[in-house]
KOLLO-409079 format. One record per residue (C-alpha): residue number from 0; residue in three letters; z, y, x. Coordinates in steps of 0.25 Angstrom, whole numbers, plus 5000, padded with zeros to 4 digits. Layout:
N
+------+------+------+------+------+
| guza | keke |   zz |   yy |   xx |
+------+------+------+------+------+
|  NUM |  ALA |    Z |    Y |    X |
...
+------+------+------+------+------+
END
This chain:
325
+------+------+------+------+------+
| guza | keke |   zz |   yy |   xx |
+------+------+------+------+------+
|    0 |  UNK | 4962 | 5048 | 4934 |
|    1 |  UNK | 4963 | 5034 | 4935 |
|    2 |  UNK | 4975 | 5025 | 4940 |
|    3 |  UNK | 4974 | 5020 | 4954 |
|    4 |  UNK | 4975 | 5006 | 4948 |
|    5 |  UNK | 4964 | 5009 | 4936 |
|    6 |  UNK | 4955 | 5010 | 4950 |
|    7 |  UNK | 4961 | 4999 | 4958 |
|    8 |  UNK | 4953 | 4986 | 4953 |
|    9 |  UNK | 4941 | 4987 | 4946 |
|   10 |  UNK | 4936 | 4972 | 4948 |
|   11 |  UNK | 4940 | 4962 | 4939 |
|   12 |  UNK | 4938 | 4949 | 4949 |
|   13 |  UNK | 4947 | 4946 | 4960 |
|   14 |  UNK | 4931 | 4939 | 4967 |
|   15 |  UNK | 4930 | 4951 | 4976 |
|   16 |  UNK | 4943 | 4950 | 4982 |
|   17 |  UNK | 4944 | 4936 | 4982 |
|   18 |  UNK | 4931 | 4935 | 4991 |
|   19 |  UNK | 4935 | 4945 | 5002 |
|   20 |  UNK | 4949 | 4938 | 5001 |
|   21 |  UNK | 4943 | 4924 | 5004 |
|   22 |  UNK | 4932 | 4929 | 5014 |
|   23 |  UNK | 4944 | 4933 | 5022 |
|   24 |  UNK | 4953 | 4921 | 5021 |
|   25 |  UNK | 4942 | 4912 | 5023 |
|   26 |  UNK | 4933 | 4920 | 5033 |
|   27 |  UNK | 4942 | 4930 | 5042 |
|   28 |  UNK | 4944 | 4946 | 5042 |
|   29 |  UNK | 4931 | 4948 | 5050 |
|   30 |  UNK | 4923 | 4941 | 5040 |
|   31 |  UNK | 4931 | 4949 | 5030 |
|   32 |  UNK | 4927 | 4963 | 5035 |
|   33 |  UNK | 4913 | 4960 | 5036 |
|   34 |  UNK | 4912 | 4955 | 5021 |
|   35 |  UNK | 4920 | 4968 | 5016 |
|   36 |  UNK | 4911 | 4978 | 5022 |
|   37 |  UNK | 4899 | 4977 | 5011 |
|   38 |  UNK | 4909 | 4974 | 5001 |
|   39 |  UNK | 4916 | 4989 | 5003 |
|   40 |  UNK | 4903 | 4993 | 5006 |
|   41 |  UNK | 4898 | 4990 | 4993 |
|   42 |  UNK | 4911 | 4997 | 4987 |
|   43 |  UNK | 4911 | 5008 | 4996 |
|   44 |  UNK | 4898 | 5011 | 4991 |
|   45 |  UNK | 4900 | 5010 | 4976 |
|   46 |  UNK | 4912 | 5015 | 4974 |
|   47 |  UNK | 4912 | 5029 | 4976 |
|   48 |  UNK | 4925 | 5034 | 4970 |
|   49 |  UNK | 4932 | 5024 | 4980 |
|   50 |  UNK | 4924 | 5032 | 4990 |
|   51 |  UNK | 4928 | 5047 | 4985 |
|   52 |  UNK | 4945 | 5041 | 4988 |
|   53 |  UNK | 4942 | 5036 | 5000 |
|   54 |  UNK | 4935 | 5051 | 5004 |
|   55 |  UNK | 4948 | 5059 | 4999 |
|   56 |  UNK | 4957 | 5052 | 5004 |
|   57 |  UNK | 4951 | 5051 | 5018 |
|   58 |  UNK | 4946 | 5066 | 5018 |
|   59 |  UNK | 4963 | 5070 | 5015 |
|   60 |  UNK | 4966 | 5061 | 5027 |
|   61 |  UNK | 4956 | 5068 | 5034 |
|   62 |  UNK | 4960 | 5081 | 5032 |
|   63 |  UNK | 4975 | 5078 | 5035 |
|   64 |  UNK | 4970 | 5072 | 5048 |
|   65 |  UNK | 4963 | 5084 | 5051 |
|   66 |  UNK | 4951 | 5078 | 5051 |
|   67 |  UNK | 4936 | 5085 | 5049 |
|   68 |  UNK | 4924 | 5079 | 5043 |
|   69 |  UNK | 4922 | 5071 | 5029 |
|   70 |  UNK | 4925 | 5058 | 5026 |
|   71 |  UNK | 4915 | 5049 | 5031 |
|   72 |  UNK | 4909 | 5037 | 5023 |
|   73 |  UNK | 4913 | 5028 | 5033 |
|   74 |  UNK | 4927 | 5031 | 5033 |
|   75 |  UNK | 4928 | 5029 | 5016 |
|   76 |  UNK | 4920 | 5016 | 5019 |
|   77 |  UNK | 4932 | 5012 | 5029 |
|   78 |  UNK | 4942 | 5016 | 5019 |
|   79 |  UNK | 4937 | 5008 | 5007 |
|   80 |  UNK | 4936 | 4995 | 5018 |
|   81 |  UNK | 4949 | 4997 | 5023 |
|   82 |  UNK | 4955 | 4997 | 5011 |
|   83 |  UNK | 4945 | 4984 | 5006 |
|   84 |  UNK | 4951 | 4978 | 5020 |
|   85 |  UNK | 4964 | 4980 | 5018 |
|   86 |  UNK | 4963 | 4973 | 5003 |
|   87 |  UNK | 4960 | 4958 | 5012 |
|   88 |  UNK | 4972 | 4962 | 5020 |
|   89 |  UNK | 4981 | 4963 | 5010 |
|   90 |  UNK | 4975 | 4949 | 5003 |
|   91 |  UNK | 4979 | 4944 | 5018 |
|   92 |  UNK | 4992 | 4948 | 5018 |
|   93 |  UNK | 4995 | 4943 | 5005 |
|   94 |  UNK | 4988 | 4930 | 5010 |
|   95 |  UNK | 5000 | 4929 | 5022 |
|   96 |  UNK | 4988 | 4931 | 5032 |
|   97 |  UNK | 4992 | 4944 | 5039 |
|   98 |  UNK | 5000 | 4941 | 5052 |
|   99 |  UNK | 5010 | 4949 | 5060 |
|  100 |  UNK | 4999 | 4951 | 5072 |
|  101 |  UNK | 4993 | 4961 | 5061 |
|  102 |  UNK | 5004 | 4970 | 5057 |
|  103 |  UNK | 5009 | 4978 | 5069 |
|  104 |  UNK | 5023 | 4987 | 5067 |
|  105 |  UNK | 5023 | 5003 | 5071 |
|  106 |  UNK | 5036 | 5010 | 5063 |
|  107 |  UNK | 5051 | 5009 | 5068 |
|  108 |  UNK | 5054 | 5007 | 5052 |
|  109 |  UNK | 5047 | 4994 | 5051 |
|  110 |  UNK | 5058 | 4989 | 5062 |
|  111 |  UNK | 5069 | 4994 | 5050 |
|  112 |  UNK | 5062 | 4987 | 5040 |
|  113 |  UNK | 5062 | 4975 | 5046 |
|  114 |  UNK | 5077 | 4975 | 5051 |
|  115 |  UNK | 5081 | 4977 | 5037 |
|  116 |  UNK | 5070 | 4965 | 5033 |
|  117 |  UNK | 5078 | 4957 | 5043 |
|  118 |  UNK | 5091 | 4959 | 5034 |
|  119 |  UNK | 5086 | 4956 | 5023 |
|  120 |  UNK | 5085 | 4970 | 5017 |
|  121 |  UNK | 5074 | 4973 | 5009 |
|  122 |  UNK | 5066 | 4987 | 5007 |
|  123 |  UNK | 5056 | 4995 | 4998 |
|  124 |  UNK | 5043 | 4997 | 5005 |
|  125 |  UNK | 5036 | 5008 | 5000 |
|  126 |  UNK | 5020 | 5005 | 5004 |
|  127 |  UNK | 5007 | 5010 | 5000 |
|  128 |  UNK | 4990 | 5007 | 5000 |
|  129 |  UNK | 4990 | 5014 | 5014 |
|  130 |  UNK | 4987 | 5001 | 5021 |
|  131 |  UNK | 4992 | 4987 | 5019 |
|  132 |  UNK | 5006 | 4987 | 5013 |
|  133 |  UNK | 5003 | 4970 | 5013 |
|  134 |  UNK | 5005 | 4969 | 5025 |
|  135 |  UNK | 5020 | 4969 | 5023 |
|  136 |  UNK | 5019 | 4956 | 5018 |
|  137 |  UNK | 5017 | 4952 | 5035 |
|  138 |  UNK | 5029 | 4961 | 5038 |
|  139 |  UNK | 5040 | 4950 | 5040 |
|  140 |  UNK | 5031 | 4944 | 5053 |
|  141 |  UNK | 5028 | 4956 | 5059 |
|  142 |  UNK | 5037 | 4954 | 5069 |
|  143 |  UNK | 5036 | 4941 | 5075 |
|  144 |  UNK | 5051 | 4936 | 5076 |
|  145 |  UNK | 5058 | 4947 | 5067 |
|  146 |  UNK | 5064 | 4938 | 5060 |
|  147 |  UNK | 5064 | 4944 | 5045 |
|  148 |  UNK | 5065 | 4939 | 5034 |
|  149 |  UNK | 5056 | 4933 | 5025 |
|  150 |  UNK | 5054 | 4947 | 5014 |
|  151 |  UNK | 5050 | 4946 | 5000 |
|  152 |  UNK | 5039 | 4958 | 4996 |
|  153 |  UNK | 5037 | 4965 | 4984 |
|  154 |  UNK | 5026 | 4974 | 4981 |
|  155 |  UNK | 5027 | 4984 | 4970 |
|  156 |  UNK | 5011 | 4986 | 4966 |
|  157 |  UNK | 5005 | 4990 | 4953 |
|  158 |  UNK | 4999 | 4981 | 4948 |
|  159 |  UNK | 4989 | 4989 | 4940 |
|  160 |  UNK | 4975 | 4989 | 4946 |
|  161 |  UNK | 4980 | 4977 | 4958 |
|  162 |  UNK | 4977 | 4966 | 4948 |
|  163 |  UNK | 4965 | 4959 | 4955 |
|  164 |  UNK | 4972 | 4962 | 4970 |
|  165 |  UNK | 4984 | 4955 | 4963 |
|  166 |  UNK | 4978 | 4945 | 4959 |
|  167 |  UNK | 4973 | 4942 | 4972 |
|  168 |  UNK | 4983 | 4943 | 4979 |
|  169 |  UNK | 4991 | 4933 | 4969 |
|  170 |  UNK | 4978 | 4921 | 4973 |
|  171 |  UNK | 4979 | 4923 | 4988 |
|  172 |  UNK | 4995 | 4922 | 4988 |
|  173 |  UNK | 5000 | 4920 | 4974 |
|  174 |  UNK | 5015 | 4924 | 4980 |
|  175 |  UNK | 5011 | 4936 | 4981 |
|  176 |  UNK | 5010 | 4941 | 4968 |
|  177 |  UNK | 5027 | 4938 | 4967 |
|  178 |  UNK | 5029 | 4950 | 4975 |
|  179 |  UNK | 5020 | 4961 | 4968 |
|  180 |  UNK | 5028 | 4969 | 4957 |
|  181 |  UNK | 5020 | 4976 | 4947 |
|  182 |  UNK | 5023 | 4991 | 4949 |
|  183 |  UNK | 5022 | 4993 | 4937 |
|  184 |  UNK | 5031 | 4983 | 4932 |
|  185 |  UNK | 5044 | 4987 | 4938 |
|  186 |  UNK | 5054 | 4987 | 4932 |
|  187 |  UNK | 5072 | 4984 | 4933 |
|  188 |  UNK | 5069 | 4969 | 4935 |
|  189 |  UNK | 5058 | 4973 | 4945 |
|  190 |  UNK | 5066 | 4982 | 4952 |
|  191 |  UNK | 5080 | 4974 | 4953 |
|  192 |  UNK | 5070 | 4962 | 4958 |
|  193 |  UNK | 5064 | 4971 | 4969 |
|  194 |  UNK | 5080 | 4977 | 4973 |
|  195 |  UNK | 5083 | 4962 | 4975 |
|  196 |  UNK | 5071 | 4958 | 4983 |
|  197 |  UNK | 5074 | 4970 | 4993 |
|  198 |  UNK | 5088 | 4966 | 4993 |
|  199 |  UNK | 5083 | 4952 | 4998 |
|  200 |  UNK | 5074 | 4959 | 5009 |
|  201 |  UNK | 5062 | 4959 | 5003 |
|  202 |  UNK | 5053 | 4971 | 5002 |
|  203 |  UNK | 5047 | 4978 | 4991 |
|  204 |  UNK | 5035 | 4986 | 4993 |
|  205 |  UNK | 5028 | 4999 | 4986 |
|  206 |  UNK | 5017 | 5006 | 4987 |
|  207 |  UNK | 5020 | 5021 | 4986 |
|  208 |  UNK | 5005 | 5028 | 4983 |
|  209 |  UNK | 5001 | 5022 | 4971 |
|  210 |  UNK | 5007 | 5026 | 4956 |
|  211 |  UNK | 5009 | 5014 | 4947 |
|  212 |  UNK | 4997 | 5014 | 4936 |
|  213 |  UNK | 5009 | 5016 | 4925 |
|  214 |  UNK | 5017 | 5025 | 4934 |
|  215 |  UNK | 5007 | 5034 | 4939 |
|  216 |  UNK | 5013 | 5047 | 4935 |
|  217 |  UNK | 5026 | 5047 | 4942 |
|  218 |  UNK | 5024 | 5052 | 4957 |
|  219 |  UNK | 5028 | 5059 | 4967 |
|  220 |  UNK | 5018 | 5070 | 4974 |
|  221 |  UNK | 5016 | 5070 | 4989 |
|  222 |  UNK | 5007 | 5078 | 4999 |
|  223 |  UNK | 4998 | 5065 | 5005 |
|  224 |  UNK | 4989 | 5068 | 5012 |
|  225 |  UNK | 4986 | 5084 | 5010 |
|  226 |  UNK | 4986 | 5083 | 4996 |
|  227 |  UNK | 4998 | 5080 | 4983 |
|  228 |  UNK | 4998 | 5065 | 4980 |
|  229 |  UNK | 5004 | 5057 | 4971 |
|  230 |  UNK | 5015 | 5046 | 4976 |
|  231 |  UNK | 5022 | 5036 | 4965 |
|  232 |  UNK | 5037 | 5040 | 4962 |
|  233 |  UNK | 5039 | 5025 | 4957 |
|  234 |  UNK | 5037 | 5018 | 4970 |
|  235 |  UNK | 5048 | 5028 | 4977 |
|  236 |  UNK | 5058 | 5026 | 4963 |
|  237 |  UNK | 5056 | 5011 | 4965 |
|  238 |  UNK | 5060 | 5011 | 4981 |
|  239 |  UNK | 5072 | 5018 | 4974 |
|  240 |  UNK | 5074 | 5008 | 4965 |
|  241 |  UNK | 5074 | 4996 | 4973 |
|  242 |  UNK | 5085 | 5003 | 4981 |
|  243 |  UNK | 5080 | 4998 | 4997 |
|  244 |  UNK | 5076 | 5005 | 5008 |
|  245 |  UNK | 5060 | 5010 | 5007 |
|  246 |  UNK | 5052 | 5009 | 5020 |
|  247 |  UNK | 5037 | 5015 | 5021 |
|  248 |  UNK | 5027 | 5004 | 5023 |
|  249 |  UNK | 5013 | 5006 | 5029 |
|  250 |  UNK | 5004 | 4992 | 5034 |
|  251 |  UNK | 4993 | 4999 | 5041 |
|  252 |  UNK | 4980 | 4992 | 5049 |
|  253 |  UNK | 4982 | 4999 | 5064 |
|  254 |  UNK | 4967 | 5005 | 5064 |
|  255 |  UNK | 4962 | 5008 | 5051 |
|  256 |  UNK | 4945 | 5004 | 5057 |
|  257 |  UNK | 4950 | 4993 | 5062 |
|  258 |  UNK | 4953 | 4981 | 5053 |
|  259 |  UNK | 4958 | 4973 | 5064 |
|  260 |  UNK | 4968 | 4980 | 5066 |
|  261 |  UNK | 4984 | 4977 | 5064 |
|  262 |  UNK | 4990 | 4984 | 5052 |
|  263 |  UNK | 5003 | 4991 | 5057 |
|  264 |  UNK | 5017 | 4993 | 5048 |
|  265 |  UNK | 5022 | 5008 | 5045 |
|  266 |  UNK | 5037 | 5005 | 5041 |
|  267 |  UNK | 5043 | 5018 | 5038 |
|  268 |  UNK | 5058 | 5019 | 5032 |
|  269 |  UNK | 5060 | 5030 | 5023 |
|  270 |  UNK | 5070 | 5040 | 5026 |
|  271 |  UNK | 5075 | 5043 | 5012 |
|  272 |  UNK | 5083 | 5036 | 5002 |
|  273 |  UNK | 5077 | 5035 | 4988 |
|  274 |  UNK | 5090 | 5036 | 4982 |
|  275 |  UNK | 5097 | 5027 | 4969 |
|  276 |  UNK | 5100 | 5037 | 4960 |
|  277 |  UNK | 5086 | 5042 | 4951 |
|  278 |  UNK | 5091 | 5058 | 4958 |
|  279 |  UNK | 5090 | 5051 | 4973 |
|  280 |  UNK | 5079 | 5045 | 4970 |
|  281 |  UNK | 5072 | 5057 | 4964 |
|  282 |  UNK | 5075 | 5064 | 4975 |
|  283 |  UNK | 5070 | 5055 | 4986 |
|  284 |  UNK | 5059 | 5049 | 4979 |
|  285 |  UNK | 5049 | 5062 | 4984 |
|  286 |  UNK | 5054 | 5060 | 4998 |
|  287 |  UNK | 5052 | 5044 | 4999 |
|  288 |  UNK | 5037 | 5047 | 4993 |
|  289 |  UNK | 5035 | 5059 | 5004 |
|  290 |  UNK | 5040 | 5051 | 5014 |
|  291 |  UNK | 5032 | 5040 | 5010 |
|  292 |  UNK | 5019 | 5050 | 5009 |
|  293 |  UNK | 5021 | 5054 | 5022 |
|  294 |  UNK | 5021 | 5039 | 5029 |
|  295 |  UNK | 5009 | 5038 | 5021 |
|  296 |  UNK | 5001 | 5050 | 5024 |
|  297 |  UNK | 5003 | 5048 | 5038 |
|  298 |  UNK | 4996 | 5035 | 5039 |
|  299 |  UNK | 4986 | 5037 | 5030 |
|  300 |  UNK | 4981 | 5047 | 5041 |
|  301 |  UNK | 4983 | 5036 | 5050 |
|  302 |  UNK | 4975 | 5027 | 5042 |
|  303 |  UNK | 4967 | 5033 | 5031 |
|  304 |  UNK | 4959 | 5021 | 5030 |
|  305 |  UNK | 4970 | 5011 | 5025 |
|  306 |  UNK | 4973 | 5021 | 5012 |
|  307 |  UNK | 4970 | 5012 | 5000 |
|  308 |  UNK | 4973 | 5020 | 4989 |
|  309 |  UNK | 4958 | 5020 | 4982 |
|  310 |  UNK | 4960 | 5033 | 4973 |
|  311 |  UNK | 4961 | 5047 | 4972 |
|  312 |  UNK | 4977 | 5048 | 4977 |
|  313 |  UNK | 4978 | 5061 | 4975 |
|  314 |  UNK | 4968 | 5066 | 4962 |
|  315 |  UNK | 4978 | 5053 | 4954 |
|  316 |  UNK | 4990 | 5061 | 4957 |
|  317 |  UNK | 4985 | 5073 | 4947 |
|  318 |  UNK | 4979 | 5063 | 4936 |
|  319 |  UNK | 4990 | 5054 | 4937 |
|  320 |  UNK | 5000 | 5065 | 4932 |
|  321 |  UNK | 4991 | 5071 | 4923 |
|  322 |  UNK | 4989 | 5058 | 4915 |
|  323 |  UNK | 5006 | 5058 | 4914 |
|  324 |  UNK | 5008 | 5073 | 4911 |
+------+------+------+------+------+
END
């Protein structure tokens, strides 16, 4: 079975995104929502294998909710647009346009995060494609008066399959780009780079439910959602490595049919140590990912909608070790 990143792009011209970038800028969000709906109609309608995810992933969310019936059309339809939605909002928080009135606060852990901001202590944030993780970018006005300091970010993404996204990203804010690190890339230079960026406050962001492309067999299997699912080891032995405490980060919109609505900041501590020795951290590693798992499980059940991993999660975990045995 394919990568997730041999799936993620198939366009070769950055037009299409550009258009629905600068109809927003230029024209508003209302206008913006208006001119999507044909165009994920349009996909929605020739794009089946999109379609069959969408179904799997919403009936296992169904049936962990307790919930009777099959998934209906309508609700794959909001899931693709959702996700389409959210793909401007992430531009727009790139662009510096998100504002604190937008991002609302509701774990006690985001109030330990931001003391340690204030000291000038940085962290490891481990994210994922639930949601928004951009949103972080408007973290430090959240609170209005807070008084922390200005934080450098650093997303660790893979770079593979992101290309065109990237390269958008890099025309609407060409600072940007001097905070992504290739995933796959890393290396002691990168790693002692990112040690002292935490060390200077700043914070370093990972996305814990996606494999890198050249890294896909190492993993840790976790129950997610009633079923075995594959979760990369790498992300979890880089938090290690970077030596600073990891916090759970989610950037959730309040009302998943409501596109209007604020997004809200799960900030969750973990409760383990990764450990510096290689036998500590083998040993935590499978706790950090299960505790993780388990903040994300919970709120895709909250908002199945806002999951924008577009591929079969769990049918990649068995090819992926097969292509490595």
């Amino acid at each position: 079975m394919a990568h997730w990143s041999e799936e993620k792009e198939k366009a070769r011209s950055l037009w299409p995104m550009k258009i629905l970038f600068y109809s927003y800028k230029y024209f508003g969000k209302a206008f913006f929502r208006l001119l999507l709906h044909p165009v994920v109609l349009f996909f929605f309608i020739f794009a089946p294998p999109t379609r069959k995810i969408s179904r799997a992933y919403l009936e296992r969310v169904h049936k962990k909710n307790g919930e009777e019936g099959k998934v209906r059309l309508s609700e794959i339809y909001w899931h693709i647009f959702s996700f389409s939605y959210a793909l401007l909002e992430k531009q727009s928080a790139w662009a510096g346009d998100m504002s604190a009135r937008e991002l609302l606060e509701v774990t006690p852990d985001i109030d330990v995060l931001k003391d340690q901001l204030r000291e000038k202590k940085g962290a490891v944030i481990i994210g994922s494609h639930l949601g928004n993780i951009e949103m972080l970018r408007a973290f430090a006005s959240l609170e209005e008066g807070s008084h922390i300091p200005e934080f450098g970010i650093h997303s660790v993404v893979d770079f593979a399959g992101t290309a065109q996204f990237n390269r958008l990203l890099k025309e609407i804010n060409p600072q940007s780009m001097v905070q992504l690190v290739n995933a796959s890339d890393i290396g002691a230079d990168t790693i002692i780079r990112l040690q002292e960026g935490i060390e200077r406050g700043d914070l370093v962001i990972i996305a814990g439910d996606r494999t890198a492309k050249n890294n896909r067999g190492k993993s840790t299997r976790v129950d997610f959602l009633g079923e075995k699912a594959s979760f990369p080891t790498g992300a979890f032995i880089l938090a290690s490595l970077l030596e600073g405490p990891v916090y759970y980060m989610f950037a959730l919109r309040t009302n998943d049919r409501d596109l209007k609505s604020p997004y809200e900041f799960h900030v969750y501590k973990s409760a383990h140590e990764l450990g510096k020795s290689r036998r500590e951290r083998k040993q935590n590693i499978e706790k950090v990912t299960k505790e993780y798992v388990s903040h994300l499980e919970s709120l895709c059940l909250k908002h199945p909608y806002q999951w924008y991993n577009f591929f079969n999660f769990w049918e990649a975990v068995d090819s992926e070790k097969g292509e490595d045995k």
